[in-house]
C-alpha positions as CSV (number, residue, x, y, z in Angstrom):
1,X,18.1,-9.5,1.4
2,X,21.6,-10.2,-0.5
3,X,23.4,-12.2,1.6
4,X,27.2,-14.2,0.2
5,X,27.6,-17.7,2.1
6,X,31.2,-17.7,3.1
7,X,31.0,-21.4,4.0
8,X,28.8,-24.6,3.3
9,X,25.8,-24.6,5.0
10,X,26.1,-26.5,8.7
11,X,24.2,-25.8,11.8
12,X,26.3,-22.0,12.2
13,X,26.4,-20.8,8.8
14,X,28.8,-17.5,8.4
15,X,27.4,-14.9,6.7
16,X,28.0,-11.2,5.2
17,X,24.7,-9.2,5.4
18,X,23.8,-5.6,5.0
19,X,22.9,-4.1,9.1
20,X,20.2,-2.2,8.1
21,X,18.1,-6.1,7.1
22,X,19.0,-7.5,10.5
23,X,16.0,-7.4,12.7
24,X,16.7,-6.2,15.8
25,X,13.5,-5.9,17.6
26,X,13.8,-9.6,20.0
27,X,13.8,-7.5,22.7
28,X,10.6,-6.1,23.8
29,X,12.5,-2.7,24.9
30,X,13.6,-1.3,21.3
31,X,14.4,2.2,23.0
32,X,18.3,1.7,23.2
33,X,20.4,4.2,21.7
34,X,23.2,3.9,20.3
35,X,24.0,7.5,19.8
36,X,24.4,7.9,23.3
37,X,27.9,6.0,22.7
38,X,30.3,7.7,19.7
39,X,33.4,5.9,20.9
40,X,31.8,2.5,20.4
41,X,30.5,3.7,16.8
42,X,34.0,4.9,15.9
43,X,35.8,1.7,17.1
44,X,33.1,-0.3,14.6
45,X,33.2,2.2,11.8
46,X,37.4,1.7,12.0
47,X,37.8,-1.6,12.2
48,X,34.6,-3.2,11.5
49,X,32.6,-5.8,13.4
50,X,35.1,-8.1,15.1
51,X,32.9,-10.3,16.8
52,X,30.1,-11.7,14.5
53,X,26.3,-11.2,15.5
54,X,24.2,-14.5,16.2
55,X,21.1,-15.0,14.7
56,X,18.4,-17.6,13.6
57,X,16.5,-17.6,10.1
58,X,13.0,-17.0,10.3
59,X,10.6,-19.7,8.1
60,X,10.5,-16.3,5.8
61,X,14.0,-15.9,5.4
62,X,14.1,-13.1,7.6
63,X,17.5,-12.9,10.0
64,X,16.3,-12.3,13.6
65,X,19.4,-10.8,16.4
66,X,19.8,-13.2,18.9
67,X,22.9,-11.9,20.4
68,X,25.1,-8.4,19.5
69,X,21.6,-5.6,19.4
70,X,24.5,-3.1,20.3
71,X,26.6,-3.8,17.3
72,X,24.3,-4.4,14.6
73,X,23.2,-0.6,16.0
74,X,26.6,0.6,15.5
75,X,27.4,-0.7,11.7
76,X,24.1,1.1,11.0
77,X,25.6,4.5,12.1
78,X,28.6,3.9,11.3
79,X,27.5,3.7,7.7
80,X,28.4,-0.5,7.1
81,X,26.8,-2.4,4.6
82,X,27.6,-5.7,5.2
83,X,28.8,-7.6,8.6
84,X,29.5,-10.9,9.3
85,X,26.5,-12.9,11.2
86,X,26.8,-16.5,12.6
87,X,23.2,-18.1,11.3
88,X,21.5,-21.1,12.4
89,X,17.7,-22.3,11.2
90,X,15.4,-21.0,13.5
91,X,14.0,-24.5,15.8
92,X,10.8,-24.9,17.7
93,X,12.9,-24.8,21.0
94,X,13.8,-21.2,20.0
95,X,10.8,-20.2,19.2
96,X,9.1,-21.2,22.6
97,X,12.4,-19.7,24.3
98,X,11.5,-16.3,22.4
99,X,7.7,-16.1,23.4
100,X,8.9,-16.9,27.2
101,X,11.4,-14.5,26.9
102,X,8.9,-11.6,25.3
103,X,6.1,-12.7,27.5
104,X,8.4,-12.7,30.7
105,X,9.7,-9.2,29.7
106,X,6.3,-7.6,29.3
107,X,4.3,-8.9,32.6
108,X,7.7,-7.8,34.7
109,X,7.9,-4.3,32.9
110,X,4.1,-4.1,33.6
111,X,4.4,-4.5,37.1
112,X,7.2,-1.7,36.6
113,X,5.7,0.3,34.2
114,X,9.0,0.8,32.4
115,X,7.6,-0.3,29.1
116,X,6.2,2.5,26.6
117,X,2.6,1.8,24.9
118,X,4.2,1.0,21.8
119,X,6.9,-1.3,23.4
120,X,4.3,-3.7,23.8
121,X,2.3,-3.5,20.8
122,X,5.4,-3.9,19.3
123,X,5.8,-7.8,21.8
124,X,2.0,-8.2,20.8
125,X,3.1,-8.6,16.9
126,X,6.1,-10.4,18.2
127,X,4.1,-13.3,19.6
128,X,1.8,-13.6,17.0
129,X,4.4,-13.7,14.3
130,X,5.7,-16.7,16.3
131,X,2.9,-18.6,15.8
132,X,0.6,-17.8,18.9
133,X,-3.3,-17.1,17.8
134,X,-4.7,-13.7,19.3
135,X,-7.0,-15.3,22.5
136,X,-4.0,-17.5,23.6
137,X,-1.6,-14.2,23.3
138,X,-4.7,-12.1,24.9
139,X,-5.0,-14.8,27.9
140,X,-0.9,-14.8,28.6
141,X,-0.4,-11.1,28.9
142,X,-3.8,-10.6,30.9
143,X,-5.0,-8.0,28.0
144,X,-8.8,-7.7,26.4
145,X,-8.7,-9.5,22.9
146,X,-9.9,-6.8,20.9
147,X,-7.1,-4.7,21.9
148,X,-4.6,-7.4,21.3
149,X,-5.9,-7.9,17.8
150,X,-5.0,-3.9,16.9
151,X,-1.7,-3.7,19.2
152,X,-1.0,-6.6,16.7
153,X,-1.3,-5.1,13.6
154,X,-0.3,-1.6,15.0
155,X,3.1,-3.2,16.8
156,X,4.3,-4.1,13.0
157,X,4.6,0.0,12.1
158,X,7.4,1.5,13.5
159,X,5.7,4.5,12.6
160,X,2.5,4.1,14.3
161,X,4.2,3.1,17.7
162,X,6.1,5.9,17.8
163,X,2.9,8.4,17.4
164,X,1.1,6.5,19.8
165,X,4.1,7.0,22.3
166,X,4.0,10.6,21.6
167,X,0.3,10.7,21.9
168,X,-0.1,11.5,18.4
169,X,-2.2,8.4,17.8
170,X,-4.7,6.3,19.3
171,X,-4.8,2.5,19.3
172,X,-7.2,2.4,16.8
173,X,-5.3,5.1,14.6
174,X,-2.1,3.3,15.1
175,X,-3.4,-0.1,13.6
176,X,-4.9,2.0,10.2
177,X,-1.4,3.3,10.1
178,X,0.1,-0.1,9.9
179,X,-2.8,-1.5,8.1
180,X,-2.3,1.5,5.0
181,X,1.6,0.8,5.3
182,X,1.5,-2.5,4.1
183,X,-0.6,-1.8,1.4
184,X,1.9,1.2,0.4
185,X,4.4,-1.7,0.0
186,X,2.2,-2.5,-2.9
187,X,1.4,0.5,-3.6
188,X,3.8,3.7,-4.3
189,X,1.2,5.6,-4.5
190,X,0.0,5.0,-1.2
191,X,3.4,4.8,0.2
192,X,3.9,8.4,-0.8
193,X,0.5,9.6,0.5
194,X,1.1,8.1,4.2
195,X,4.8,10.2,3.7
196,X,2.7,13.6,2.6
197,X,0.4,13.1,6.1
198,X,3.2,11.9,8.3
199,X,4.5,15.0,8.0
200,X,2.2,16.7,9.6
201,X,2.2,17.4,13.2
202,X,-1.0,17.1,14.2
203,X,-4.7,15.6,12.7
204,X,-3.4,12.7,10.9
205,X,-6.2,10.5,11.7
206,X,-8.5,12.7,9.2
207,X,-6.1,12.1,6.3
208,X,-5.6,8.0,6.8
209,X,-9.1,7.4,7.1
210,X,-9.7,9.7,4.0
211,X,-6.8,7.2,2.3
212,X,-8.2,4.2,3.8
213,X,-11.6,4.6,2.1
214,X,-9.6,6.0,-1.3
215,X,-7.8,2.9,-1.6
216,X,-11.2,0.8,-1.1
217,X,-12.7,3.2,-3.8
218,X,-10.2,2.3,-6.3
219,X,-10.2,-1.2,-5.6
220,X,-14.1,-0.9,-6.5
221,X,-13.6,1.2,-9.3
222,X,-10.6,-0.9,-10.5
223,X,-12.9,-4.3,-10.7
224,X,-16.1,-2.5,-12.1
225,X,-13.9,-1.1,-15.0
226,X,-12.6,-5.0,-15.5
227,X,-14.7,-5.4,-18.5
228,X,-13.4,-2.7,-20.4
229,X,-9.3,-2.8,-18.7
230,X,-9.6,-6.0,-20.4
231,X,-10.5,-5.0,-23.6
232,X,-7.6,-2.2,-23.6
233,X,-9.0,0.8,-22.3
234,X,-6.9,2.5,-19.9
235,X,-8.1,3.2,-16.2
236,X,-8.5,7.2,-15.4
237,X,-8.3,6.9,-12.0
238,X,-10.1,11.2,-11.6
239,X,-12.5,13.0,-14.0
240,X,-9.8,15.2,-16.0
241,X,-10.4,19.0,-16.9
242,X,-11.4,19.2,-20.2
243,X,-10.8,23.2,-20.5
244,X,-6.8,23.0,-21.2
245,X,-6.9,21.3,-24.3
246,X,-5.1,18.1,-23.1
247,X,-8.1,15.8,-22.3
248,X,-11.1,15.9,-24.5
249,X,-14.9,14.0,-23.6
250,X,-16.7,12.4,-26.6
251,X,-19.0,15.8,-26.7
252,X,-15.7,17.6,-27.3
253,X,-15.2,16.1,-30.4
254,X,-16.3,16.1,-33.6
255,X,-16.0,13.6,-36.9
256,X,-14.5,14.5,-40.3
257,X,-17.5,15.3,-41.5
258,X,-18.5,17.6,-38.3
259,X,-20.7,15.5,-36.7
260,X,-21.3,14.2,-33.1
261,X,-19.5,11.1,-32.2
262,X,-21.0,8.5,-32.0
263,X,-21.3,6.7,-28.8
264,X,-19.4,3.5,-29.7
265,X,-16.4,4.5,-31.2
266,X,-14.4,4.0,-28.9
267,X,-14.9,0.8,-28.5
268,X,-13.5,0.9,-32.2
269,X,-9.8,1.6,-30.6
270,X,-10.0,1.2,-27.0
271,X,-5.9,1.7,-26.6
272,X,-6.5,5.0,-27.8
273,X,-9.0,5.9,-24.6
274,X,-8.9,6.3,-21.4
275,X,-12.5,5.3,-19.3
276,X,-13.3,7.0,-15.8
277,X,-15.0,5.2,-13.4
278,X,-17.5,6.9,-10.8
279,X,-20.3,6.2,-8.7
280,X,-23.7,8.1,-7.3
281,X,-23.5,6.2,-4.6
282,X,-26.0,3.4,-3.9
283,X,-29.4,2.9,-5.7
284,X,-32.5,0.7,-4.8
285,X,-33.9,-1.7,-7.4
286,X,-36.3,-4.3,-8.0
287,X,-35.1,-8.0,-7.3
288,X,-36.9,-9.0,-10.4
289,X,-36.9,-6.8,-12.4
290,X,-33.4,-5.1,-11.5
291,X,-34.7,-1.6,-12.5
292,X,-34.0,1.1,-10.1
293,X,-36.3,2.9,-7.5
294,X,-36.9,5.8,-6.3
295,X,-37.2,5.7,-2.5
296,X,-40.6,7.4,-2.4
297,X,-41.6,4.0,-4.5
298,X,-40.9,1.7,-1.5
299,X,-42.7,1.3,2.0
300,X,-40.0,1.2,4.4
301,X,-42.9,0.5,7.1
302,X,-42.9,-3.2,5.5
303,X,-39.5,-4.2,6.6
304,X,-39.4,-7.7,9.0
305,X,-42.6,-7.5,8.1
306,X,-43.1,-10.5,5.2
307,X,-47.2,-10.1,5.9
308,X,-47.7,-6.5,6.0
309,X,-49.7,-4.7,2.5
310,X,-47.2,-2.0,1.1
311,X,-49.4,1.3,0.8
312,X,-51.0,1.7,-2.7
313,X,-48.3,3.0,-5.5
314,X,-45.1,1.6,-3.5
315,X,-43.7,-2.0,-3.4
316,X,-42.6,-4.2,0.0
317,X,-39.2,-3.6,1.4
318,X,-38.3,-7.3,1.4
319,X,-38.7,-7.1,-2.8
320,X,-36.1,-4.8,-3.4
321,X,-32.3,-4.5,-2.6
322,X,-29.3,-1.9,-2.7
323,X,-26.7,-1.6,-4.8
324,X,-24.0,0.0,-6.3
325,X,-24.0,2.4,-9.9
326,X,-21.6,2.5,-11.7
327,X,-21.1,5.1,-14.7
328,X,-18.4,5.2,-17.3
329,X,-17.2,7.9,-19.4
330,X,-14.3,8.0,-21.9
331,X,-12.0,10.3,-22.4
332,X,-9.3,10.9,-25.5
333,X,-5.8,12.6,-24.1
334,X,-4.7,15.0,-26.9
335,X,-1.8,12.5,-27.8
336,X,-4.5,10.2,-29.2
337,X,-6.3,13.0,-31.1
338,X,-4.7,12.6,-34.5
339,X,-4.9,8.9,-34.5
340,X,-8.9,8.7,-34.5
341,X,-9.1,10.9,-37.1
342,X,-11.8,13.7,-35.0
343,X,-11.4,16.6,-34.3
344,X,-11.7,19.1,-31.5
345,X,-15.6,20.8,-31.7
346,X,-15.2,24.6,-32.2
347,X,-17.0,25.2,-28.9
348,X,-14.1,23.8,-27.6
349,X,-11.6,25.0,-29.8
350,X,-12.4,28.8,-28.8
351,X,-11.8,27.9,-25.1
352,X,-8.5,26.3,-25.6
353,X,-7.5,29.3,-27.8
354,X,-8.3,31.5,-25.9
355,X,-9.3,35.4,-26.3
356,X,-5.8,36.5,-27.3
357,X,-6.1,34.5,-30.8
358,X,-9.2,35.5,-31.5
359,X,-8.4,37.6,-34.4
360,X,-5.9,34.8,-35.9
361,X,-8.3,32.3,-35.8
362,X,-9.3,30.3,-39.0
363,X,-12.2,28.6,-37.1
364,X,-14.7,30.4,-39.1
365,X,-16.4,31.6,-36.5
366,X,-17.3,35.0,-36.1
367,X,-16.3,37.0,-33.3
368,X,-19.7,36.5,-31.4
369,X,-19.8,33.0,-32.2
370,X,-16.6,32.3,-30.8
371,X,-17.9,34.4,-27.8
372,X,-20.7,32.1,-27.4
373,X,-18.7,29.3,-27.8
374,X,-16.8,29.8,-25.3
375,X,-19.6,31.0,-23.1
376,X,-20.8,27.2,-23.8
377,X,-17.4,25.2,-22.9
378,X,-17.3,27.3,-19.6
379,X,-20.4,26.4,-18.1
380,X,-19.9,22.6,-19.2
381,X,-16.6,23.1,-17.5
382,X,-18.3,24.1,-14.4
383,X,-20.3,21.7,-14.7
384,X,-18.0,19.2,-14.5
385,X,-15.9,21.0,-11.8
386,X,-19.1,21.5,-9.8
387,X,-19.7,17.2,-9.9
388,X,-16.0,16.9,-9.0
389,X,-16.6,19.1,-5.8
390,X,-19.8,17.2,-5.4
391,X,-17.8,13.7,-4.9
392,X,-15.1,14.9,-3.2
393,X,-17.2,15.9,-0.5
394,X,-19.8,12.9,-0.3
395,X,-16.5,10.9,0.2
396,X,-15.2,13.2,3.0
397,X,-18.7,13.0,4.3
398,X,-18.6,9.0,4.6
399,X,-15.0,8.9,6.0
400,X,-16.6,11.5,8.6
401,X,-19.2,9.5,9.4
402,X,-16.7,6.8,9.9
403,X,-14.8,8.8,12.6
404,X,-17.7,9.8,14.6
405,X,-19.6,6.6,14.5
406,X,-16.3,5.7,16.5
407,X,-16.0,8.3,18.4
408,X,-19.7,8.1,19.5
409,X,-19.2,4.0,20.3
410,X,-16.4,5.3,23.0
411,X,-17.9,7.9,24.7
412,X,-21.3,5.9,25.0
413,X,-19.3,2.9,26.7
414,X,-18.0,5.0,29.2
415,X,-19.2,4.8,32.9
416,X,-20.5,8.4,32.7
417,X,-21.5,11.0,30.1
418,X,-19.7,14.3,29.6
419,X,-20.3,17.2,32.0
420,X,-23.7,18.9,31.4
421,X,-24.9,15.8,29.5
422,X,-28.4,16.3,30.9
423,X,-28.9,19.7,30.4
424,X,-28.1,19.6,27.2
425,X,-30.6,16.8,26.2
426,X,-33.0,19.1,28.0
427,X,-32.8,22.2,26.1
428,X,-32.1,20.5,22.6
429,X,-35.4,17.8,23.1
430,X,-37.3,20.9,23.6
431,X,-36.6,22.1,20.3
432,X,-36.2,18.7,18.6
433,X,-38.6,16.2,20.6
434,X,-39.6,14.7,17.1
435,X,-35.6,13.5,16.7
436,X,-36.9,10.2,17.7
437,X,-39.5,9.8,15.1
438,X,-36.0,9.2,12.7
439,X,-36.7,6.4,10.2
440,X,-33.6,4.8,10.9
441,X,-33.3,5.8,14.8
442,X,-33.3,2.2,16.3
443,X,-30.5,0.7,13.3
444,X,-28.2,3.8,14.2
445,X,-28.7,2.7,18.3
446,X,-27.8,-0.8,17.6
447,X,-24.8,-0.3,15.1
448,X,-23.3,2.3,17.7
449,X,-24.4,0.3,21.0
450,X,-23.7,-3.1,19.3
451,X,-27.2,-3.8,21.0
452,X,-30.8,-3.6,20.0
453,X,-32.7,-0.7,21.1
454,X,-35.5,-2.8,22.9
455,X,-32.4,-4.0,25.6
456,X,-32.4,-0.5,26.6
457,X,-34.9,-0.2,29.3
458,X,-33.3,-3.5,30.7
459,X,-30.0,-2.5,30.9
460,X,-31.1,0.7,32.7
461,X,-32.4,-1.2,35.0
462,X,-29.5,-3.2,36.1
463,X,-27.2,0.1,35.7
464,X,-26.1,3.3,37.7
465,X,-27.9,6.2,37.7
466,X,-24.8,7.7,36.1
467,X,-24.6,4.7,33.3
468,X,-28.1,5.2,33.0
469,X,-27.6,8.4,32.2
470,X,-24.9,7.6,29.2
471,X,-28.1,5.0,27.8
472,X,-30.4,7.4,28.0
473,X,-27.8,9.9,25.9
474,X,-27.6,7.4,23.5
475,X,-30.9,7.4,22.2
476,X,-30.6,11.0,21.9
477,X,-27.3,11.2,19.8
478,X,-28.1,8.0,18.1
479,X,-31.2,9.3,17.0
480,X,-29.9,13.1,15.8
481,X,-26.7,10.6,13.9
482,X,-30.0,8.8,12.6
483,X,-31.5,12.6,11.5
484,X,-27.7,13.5,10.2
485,X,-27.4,11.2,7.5
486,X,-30.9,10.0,6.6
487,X,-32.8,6.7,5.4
488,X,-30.1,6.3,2.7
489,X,-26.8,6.9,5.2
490,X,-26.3,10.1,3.2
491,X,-22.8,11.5,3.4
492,X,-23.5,15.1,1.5
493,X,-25.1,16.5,4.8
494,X,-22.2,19.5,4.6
495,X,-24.8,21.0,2.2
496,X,-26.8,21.9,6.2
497,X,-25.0,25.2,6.0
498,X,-28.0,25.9,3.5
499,X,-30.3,25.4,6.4
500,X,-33.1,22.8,7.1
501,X,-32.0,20.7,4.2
502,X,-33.7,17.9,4.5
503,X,-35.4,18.4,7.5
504,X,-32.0,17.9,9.4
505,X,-32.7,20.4,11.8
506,X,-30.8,20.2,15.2
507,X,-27.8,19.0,13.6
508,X,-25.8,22.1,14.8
509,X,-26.2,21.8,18.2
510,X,-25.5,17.9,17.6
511,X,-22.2,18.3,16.2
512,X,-21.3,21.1,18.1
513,X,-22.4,18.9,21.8
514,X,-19.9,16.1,20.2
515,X,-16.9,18.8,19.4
516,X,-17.3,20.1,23.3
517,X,-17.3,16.1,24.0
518,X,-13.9,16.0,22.2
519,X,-14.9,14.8,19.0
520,X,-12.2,16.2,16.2
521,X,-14.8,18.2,13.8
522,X,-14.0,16.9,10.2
523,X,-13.8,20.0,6.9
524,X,-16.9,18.5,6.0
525,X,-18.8,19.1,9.5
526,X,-17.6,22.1,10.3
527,X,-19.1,23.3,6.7
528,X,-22.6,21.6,7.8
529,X,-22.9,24.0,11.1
530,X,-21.4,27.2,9.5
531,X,-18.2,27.2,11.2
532,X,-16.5,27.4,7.5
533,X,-17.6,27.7,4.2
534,X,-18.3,24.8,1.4
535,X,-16.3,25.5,-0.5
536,X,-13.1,26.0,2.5
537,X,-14.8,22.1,3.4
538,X,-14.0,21.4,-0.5
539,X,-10.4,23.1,-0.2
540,X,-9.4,21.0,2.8
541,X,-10.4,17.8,1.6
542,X,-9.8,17.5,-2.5
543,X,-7.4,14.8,-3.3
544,X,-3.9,15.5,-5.5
C-alpha cells in the first residue's frame, strides 16, 4: 500500500491512501450499496472526502475502517485514489472491542436470520484473523468446529462467499476456492486459471478440484526434477508435440556423423534442454532391495498379519512399500538445435516437411522412403499423443474419485438413505452378490465412514431402522467404490466403457444409483458407463 505521512507520527496519524486498500469488511453485514445513492457519490467525486475516515493499523500493516464504511464506498465509485484517513495502531482493547462487536452482530442476526451464508463465513475469518483459535471461535458462535475451520478459510474469498450466497458453491467448494486463490497470488498461472472457471456459470467444483490436484502435481514434479533444475536444465512443465518441428526428443535427432544420440549428451549442455517430468503412478518395491514388484508378486492376504507364510513365489505385505516413479525425458526446442551441433533424423525431417516439398527435397531420400518415413514419425507421434490422453485421464480419474469419496461421506451420514435405497440394493446384489469379496472392501468402508467396518453391526444396533438402513447401504456402495478403483486405487477406470475391464462389473448401475442420489457425474465417469465417449471424457478434461 503507498501511503504519504502528512504529519509525524502521534497517536492519530493523518494519512493519504488509495480507497480501493482500505479494508472495509469490520462489519459483519458487507452487503451495503452504495450505488443505491448517486447524489452522495457525486458530492465525494466533486469535492472530495471532507471528513477523514478513522482507522487502526493492523500488526500487518493493513488499514482496517473503523468509522466512514459509506465514504470509503463512495471515493471507490467515484474513481479517487487517495483520501485522507486518521490512523492510530491497532491496541488489544480494540481488538477485544472488534470480536465483541462481530460476535454480538452474528448471534443477534442469527436469531433474525438477516445474515447471508457468506456474511458469516466472512465474521468466521474475521475472528480468527484477530487472534481467536478455531474451538474458542467454534464455542462463541454455537457452530460445529469442522465447519468453522472451512467458513474460515472460505470467509477470506470474496469470491467464494458470493457463490455460496448464490448457491453456486458448497462450504466445502467455497473453502478450495479460497484455498486456490491464495496460491494464485503466487501463482499467475493459477490466478488466471481460477479467472477461466469463474466464468462459468455452472460446475465449477469439477475444474478447482482438477486445479487443486494440478498444482500438487507440479509441486511433485517441480521437486523430483530438483536434481537436474539445479544443474540447468529447464522444467517442461507438459510432454510437447514433437510433429511441428519446434520440439525435438533425443530419438529425433541425429549426430554429425548420423548416428543415434547418445543418452548423455545432454547432460553435456543442460541450458540447452528442457527435461519433462511424469509419473505412472505409484509402484510396489522391495524394502531391501528397492526393486519394484509386480502386484501378482505380493500376498496381500499377509497384511496385519507379521506371522502369516506368504504363498510360494510371492513375498509378505509387511516387506514391501509404495511409492512414487518418476521418469524423465529431455527435450531440445528448435532454437537450441544449431548450438549442439545434431541434426534433425530424416524420419523426422519428412514429417516436418511435409508432402508438398517432397519433390524439393535434398534429403536423399527417395520418394518411398520419405513415405515410410513419415509413416514412422506418425505412429511415434500417436504414440506420444495416445500417453498424453492416457494421463490426462488417470488425473481426471483421481480428482473424480476425490469428488465422490465426498460426496459418498455426506450422503452416508445422513439420517436416511435416498428414496428406493432398498430396492435398489436388492436388484443390484442379485447380480453382483460377490461385490463384497472386494480386496480392499473394509479400507474403502472405513476411509468413507471414518469407522472400521467391524463397528458396523454395533452401531446398527443402537440405530433406527432408517439409519440402519443408510449402514447397511454403505457396505454396498463402499464395497462397489472398493470394485471401481481396485487394490491399487486405480484412477483409469473410464476405460469400463470397454466392458468388464477388470472384472469391474456393476459399476454402471453404481455410478448411475449415485447420479440419481445427486452426485455431479464427472467427463471421466460418464465415459466409464457409456453415457459419452473416451475420447469426449478426454475433450472435456485436457488441460491448456
Amino acid at each position: 500500500m503507498t501511503i504519504t505521512e502528512t504529519a509525524p507520527p502521534t497517536i492519530n496519524t493523518l494519512v493519504e491512501a488509495d480507497p480501493h486498500e482500505l479494508d472495509t469488511s469490520a462489519n459483519v453485514r458487507d452487503d451495503v450499496d452504495i450505488t443505491d445513492d448517486p447524489v452522495f457519490i457525486e458530492s465525494v467525486a466533486t469535492h472530495g472526502v471532507l471528513q477523514a475516515i478513522s482507522a487502526v493499523r493492523r500488526a500487518d500493516g493493513t488499514l482496517a475502517v473503523i468509522d466512514g464504511q459509506r465514504r470509503t464506498l463512495a471515493a471507490r465509485e467515484a474513481g479517487l485514489t487517495s483520501i485522507p484517513v486518521l490512523v492510530r495502531e491497532e491496541t488489544a482493547e480494540d481488538k477485544a472491542a472488534t470480536i465483541e462487536r462481530i460476535t454480538a452482530q452474528v448471534v443477534s442476526n442469527d436469531h433474525r436470520t438477516d445474515l447471508t451464508r457468506g456474511q458469516r463465513m466472512s465474521a468466521v475469518s474475521q475472528l480468527l484473523d484477530l487472534g481467536m483459535t478455531v474451538p474458542t471461535v467454534a464455542k462463541k458462535l454455537a457452530l460445529r468446529t469442522d465447519y468453522t475451520e472451512q467458513a474460515a478459510r472460505a470467509g477470506r474469498s470474496a469470491n467464494a462467499r458470493r457463490r455460496v450466497d448464490d448457491g453456486q458453491l458448497s462450504l466445502e467448494g467455497a473453502a478450495l476456492l479460497a484455498d486456490l486463490e491464495a496460491v494464485g497470488e503466487r501463482e499467475p498461472w493459477v490466478a488466471e486459471a481460477i479467472e477461466n472457471i469463474l466464468d462459468r456459470d455452472y460446475g465449477i467444483v469439477w475444474p478447482l478440484e482438477k486445479l487443486r490436484r494440478r498444482i500438487g502435481e507440479r509441486a511433485d514434479a517441480s521437486d523430483a526434477a530438483a536434481d537436474y533444475t539445479a544443474r540447468g536444465f529447464a522444467l517442461l512443465r507438459d510432454e510437447p508435440s514433437t510433429n511441428t518441428g519446434q520440439w525435438f526428443s533425443l530419438a529425433d535427432l541425429r549426430t554429425a556423423g548420423g548416428d543415434a544420440v547418445p543418452a548423455d549428451t545432454p547432460e553435456q549442455a543442460p541450458h540447452l534442454w528442457h527435461v519433462h517430468v511424469h509419473t505412472p503412478g505409484l509402484i510396489w518395491i522391495d524394502k531391501k532391495t528397492r526393486e519394484e514388484l509386480d502386484e501378482s508378486e505380493i500376498d496381500f492376504d499377509t497384511e496385519d498379519d507379521a506371522e502369516a507364510e506368504p504363498d510360494e513365489g510371492t513375498v509378505h505385505f509387511d516387506s514391501v512399500e509404495q511409492t512414487r516413479k518418476w521418469h524423465f525425458e529431455f527435450f531440445l526446442h528448435r532454437d537450441h538445435l544449431a548450438d549442439t551441433g545434431l541434426a534433425v533424423a530424416p524420419t523426422v525431417a519428412a514429417l516436418i516437411a511435409g508432402e508438398e516439398e517432397d519433390q524439393d527435397s535434398d534429403d536423399g531420400l527417395t520418394a518411398a522412403q520419405r513415405a515410410a518415413a513419415r509413416a514412422e514419425a506418425e505412429h511415434v507421434e500417436a504414440q506420444r499423443a495416445e500417453r498424453r490422453k492416457v494421463k490426462a485421464l488417470n488425473r481426471a480419474g483421481a480428482t473424480a474419485t476425490d469428488l465422490r469419496r465426498s460426496f459418498l461421506t455426506g450422503l452416508l451420514a445422513g439420517k436416511s438413505a435416498p428414496k428406493n435405497a432398498t430396492k435398489w440394493m436388492i436388484g443390484t446384489l442379485a447380480v453382483h452378490g460377490d461385490v463384497f469379496t472386494e480386496h480392499k472392501c473394509s479400507e474403502r468402508y472405513a476411509e468413507i465412514m471414518n469407522t472400521p467396518l467391524t463397528s458396523a453391526a454395533d452401531k446398527a444396533e443402537n440405530a433406527t431402522a432408517a439409519r440402519a438402513e443408510v449402514l447397511l447401504l454403505a457396505r454396498v456402495l463402499t464395497a462397489f467404490e472398493a470394485r471401481l478403483t481396485g487394490t491399487q486405487d486405480a484412477k483409469d477406470y473410464w476405460r469400463f466403457s470397454a466392458k468388464h475391464y477388470r472384472g469391474m462389473v456393476g459399476i454402471d448401475r453404481y455410478l448411475t444409483f449415485l447420479a440419481d442420489a445427486g452426485h455431479t457425474l464427472t467427463p471421466v465417469e460418464q465415459a466409464a458407463i457409456g453415457n459419452i465417449s473416451v475420447d469426449d471424457a478426454y475433450a472435456a478434461v485436457s488441460d491448456d
